[in-house]
N, C-alpha and C positions, 0 to 999 in steps of 0.2 A: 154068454155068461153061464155061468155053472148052476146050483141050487143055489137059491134065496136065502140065507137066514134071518127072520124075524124075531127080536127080544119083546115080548109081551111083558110087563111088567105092571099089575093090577091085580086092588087087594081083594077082590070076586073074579079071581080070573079062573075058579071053577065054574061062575057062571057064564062063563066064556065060551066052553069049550065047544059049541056049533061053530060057534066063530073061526075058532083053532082048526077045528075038524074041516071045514070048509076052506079056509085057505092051503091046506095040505093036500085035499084034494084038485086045487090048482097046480101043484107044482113046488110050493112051498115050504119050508123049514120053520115050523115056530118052535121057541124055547120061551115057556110060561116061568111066569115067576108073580108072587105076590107082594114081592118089600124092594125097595129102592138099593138098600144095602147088599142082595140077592143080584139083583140085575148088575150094578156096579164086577160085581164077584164074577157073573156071567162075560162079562167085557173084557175082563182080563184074560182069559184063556181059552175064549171063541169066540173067534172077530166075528161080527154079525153086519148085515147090510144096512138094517134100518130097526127103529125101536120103536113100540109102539109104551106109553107110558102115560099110568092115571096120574090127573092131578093132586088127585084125597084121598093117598093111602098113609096107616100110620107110622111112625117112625121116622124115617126121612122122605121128604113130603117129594112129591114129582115136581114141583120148583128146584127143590135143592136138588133133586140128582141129574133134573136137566141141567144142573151150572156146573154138576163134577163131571157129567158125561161129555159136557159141551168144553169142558178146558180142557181133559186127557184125549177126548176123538172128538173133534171136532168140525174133522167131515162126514159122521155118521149123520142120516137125518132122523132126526127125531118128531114123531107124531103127538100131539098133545091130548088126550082123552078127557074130561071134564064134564061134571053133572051140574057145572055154576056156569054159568053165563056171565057174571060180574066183568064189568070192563076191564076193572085194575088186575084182574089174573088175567084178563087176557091178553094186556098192555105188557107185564111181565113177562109172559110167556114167549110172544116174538119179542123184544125186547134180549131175551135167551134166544134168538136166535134157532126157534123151533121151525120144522119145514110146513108143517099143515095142524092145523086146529078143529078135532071134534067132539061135536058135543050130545053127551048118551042121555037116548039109548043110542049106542049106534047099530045097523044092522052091516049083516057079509059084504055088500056090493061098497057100500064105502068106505071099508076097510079096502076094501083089492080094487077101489079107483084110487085111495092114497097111494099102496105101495106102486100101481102102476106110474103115478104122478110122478113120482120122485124116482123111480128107481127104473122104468121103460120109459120115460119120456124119447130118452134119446134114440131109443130102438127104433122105436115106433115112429118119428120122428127121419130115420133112417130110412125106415121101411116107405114111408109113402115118399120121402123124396126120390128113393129109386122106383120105385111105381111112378110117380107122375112123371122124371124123365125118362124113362122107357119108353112114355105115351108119344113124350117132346121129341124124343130119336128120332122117331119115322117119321113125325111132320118136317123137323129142321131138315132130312136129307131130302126130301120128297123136295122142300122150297129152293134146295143147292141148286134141282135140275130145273129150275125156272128162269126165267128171264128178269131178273132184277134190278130194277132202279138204284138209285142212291139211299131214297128213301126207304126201301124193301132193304137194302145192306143195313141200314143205320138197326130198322128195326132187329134183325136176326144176328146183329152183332151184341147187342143190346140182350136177347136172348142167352146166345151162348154166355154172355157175363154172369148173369142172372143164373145161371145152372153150374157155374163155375162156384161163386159163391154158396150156393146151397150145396154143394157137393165135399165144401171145404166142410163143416160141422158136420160130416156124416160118416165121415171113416170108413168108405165103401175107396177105396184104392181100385177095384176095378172097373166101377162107375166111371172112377175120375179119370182112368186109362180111356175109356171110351168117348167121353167129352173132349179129352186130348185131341182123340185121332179126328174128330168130326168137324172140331176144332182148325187142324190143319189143314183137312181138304176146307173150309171156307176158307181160310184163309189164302189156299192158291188159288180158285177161284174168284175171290175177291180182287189179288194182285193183277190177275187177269183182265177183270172187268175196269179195273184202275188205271190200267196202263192203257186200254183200248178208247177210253173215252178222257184222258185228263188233258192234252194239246187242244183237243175240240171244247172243253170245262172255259179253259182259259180264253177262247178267242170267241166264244159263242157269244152272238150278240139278241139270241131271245130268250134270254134270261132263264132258260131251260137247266138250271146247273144249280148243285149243291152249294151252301154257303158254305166259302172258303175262308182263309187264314184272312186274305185282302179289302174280302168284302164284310165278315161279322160284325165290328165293330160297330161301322156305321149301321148296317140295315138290323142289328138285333142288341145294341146297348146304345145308343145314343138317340134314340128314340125313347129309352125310356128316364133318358136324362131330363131333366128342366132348368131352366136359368131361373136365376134368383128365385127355388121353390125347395124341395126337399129334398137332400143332396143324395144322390148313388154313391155308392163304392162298388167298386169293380177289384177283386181279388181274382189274381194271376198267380196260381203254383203250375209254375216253371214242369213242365217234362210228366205232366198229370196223366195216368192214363185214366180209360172210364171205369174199370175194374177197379184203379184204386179209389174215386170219387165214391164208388158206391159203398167202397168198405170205410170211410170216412161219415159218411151220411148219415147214418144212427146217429155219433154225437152231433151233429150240427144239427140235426131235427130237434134237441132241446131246448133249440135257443131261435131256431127259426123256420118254417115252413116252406118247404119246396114248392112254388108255384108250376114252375115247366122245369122239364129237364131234356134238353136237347142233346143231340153232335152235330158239329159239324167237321168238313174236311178240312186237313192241312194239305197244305202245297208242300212241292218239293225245293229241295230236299226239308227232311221235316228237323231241321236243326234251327239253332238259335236265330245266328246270324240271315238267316231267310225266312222261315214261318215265322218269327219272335218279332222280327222289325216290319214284317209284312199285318200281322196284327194289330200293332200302334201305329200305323202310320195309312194304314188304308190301301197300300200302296204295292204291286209285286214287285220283284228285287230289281227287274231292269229301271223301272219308275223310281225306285229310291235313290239308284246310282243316278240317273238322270238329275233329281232334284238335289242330293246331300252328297252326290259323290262317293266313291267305295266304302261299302260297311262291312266287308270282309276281305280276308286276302291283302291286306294293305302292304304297300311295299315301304321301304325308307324313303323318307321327305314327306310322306305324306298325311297331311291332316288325321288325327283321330278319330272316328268314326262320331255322331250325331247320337246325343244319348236318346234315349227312349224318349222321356219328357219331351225332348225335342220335337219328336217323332209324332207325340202326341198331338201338340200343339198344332204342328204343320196340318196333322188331319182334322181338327176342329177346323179350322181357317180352310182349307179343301171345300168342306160342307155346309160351310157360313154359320158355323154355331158359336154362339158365344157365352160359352159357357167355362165356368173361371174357373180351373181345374188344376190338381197338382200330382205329382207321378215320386212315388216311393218303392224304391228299391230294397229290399233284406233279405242279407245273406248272410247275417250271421244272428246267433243267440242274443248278444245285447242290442243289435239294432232292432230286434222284435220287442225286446222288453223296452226301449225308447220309443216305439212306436205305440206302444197301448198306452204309454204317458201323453202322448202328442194328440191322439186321434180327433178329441175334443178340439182341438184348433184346428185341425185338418177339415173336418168338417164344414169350416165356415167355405167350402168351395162347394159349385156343385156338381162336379165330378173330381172322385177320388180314388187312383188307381194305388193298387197294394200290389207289388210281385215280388211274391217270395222264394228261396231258389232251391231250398232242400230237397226235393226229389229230385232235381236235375244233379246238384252234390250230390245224392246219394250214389247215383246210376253210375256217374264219374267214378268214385271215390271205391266202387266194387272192385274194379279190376287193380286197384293197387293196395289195399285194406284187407288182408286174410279174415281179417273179426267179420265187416261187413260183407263178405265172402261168404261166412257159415250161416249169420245172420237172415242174409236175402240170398239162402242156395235157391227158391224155387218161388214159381207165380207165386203162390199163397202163402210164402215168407215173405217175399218181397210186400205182397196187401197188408201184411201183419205188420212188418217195418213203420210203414206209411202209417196206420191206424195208430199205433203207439207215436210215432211221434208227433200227431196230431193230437192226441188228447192231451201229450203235454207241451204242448207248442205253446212261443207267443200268440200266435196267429188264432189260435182257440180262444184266447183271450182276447184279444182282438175281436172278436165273432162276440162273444157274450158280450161287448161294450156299448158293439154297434147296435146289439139286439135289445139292450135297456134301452138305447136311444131310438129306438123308432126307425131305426136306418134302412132302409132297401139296400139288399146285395143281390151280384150279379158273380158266382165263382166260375171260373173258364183256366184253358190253358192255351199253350205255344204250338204244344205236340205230344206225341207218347212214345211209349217206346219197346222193346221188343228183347226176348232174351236168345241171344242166338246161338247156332250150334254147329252148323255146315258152314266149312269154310269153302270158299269160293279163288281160285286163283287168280290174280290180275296183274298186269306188271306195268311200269308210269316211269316215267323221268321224275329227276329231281324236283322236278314243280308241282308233283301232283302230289293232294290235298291227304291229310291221313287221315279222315276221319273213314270207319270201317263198313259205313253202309251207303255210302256214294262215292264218287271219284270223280273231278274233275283235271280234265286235260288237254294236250293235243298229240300227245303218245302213248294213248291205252291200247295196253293188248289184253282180251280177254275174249272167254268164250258167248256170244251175243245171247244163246240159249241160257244164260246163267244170269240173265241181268235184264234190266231193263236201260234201254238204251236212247239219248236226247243228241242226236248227234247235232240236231240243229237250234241250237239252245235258244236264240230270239221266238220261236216260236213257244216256249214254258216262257220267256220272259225271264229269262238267264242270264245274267252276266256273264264275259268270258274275257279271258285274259289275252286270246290270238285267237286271228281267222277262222285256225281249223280246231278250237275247244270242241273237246264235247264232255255230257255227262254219263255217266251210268249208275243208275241203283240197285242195290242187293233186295229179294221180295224175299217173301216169305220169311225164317231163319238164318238168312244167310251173311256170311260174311266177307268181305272184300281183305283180302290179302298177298303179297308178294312172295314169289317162291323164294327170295332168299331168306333163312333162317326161318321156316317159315312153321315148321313145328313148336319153336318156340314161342310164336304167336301165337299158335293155335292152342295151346296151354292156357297161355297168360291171356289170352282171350273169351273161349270158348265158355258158356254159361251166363256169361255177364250180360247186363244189359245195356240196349245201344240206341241209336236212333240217327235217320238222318234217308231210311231207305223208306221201301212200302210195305207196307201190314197194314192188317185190320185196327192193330192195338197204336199205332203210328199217326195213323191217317185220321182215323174218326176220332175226335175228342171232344171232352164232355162243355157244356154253357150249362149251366144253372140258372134260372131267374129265384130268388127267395123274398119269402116278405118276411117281417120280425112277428115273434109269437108276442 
């Protein structure tokens, strides 16, 4: 930022001049003046940073010319100076919309902790967020070379969020290039540690293993349900990462209180039709097919897939609970608005599931939507997306309804998802699956070092369509693609966000438990 200008505008502002004098030797620009009419005059032909303005000077009073200063510049901030204390001037004063209120005498130092306030906040603000991750650099890379659990991954995933977010309000672009890169290397090492222990996750029977897609429900929301007592709602947005929960969470604290905030793991692949039905039903994919019959891949003649409610219901009865519950689905704008008219009857159950589906649409909707293209070009457009469309959602509303009523919630998701960028070559027959961060088949050709490879799918607890299926997923940024036409894809691809393989941003997802403010 270049020099300061300051408009001092006060009718003893010769009795000022230490004042003046001393803020100039900071670094400073003040332009004194003693009439309200003078300062105005001042505004018009030197922009100034901040105003510093008595309230009882004569002519036109520092009321009136904070209301013309504040309709013609109205992102200037203005300082209030005053020898009254009276409430009703000072009810006016913010009321106009002033940035800070003093009351004289005043001395040097709280004059230049105002301008600091209002005018280096953000510097300064800048400055120790890059000081204190400078600090977090060398611990987070120091912890990469350690031996980490699941629980060790949750926490420094958890981290790197946490400094992603602070890094977004600071405009330091080369901090953020470095969180990037530190960013990636966890992130292939996490795919690493992902892929080496998730076949042994699934079949371990000393409970030695992170809560997954299969197992959440039961062991960490239906414990805190109760029959005929005070009913839970359970809010499901579809396709959540933990980055965007957190950039969500400022509003939702208005209206409720964050008790725990967990992750846990999604199973593969981390798409609907497998972590989404694997969540309501209790169940991994070859258990659902066993009990409901195919919920993906369906061929002709064959039954509909088992909705979710269904799903649910099946898992209360699993775990002997009898509890009277009902399952709502919206995905679109007026099913949200029919929802916050409804919820009051919804209630009379006592378990009440809400899944909503717009960040899953949105992720979709990137690669065929230029607007939502420019919109969510990058992670921290994408968090912005989300936040804006949260604060105007039904679902907010929804949230402020349950919070008048006393309600307990529990927010969670399906899976997350990842922005990719490396395309990855693969080549499949006619039967294999398009979606861009797994493949299933029994004619994949691909390079084995570029994927993670399930060739024996019973052991993930896989469905397969023939003897020799197998599966493979794309880790880190990568993308699964056919060489024919295959730049075209990579266009029409490359940027967007996807889900269905492993990352950090995939895998771990967020649980909430909240109680009502």
């Amino acid at each position: 930022m270049g020099e300061i200008k300051i408009l001092w505008a006060d009718d003893e502002i010769d009795l000022l001049k230490p004042h003046i004098l001393f803020l100039e030797e900071k670094g400073y620009k003040v332009f004194p003046t003693n009439n309200g009419d003078e300062a105005l005059e001042f505004l018009e032909y030197q922009p100034m940073d901040i105003v510093f303005l008595d309230e009882q000077m004569p002519g036109l009073s520092g009321l009136e010319t904070l209301s013309a200063i504040k309709e013609k510049y109205p992102s200037i901030p203005v300082i209030m100076i005053t020898k009254s204390e009276e409430e009703h001037i000072m009810e006016d004063a913010i009321g106009s919309k002033i940035s800070d209120y003093l009351i004289k005498p005043v001395n040097p130092n709280q004059i230049l902790l105002s301008v600091k306030k209002n005018l280096d906040t953000k510097r300064l603000v800048s400055e120790k967020t890059m000081s204190d991750y400078q600090q977090e650099f060398r611990q987070i890379g120091m912890r990469l070379n350690d031996r980490l659990d699941f629980d060790d991954w949750k926490e420094l995933y958890k981290k790197l969020v946490y400094w992603e977010l602070e890094l977004d309000n600071s405009n330091r672009e080369d901090m953020a290039e470095i969180l990037s890169m530190q960013k990636e290397e966890a992130n292939r090492l996490f795919c690493r540690y992902f892929e080496n222990n998730y076949i042994d996750w699934l079949n371990d029977t000393q409970n030695d293993v992170p809560e997954m897609s299969h197992t959440v429900f039961a062991n960490r929301i239906l414990n805190n349900a109760k029959e005929e007592g005070e009913p839970l709602v359970v809010i499901c947005i579809d396709n959540l990462r933990y980055d965007q929960w957190r950039a969500i969470r400022p509003e939702l604290s208005n209206y409720y209180r964050v008790e725990e905030e967990d992750l846990y793991f999604s199973i593969l692949p981390t798409a609907t039709s497998y972590s989404r039905n694997a969540l309501f039903s209790g169940l991994l994919p070859t258990e659902v097919e066993q009990r409901y019959g195919k919920q993906w891949d369906r061929e002709e003649g064959e039954k509909d897939p088992v909705t979710e409610d269904e799903l649910l219901q099946g898992m209360l009865k699993l775990h002997g609970k009898g509890l009277k519950s009902t399952f709502k689905q919206i995905s679109s704008l007026d099913e949200g608005r029919k929802l916050v008219g409804s919820i009051q009857n919804l209630l009379q159950n006592d378990l009440v599931v809400l899944s909503f589906n717009f960040v899953d649409m949105l992720t979709h909707s990137k690669t065929e939507m230029e607007m939502v293209k420019e919109l969510a070009e990058d992670e921290a457009a994408y968090r912005s997306v989300t936040k804006t469309w949260f604060s105007h959602s039904p679902l907010l509303d929804v949230i402020k309804k349950l919070s008048e009523l006393k309600v307990k919630l529990v927010i969670t998701t399906d899976h997350g998802n990842i922005k990719i960028e490396k395309a990855v070559k693969v080549i499949g027959d006619k039967n294999t699956n398009t979606n861009l961060r797994y493949k299933q088949g029994k004619n994949l050709n691909f390079d084995p070092k570029d994927v993670f490879v399930i060739d024996k799918p019973e052991l993930a607890h896989l469905p397969k369509r023939n003897v020799s299926s197998k599966y493979i997923f794309a880790h880190e940024r990568d993308f699964l693609v056919y060489p024919n036409n295959m730049n075209y894809h990579v266009g029409l691809y490359k940027d967007t966000f996807q889900h269905g393989g492993i990352s950090m941003e995939e895998i771990m997802v967020p649980i909430v438990y909240c109680e009502p403010k």
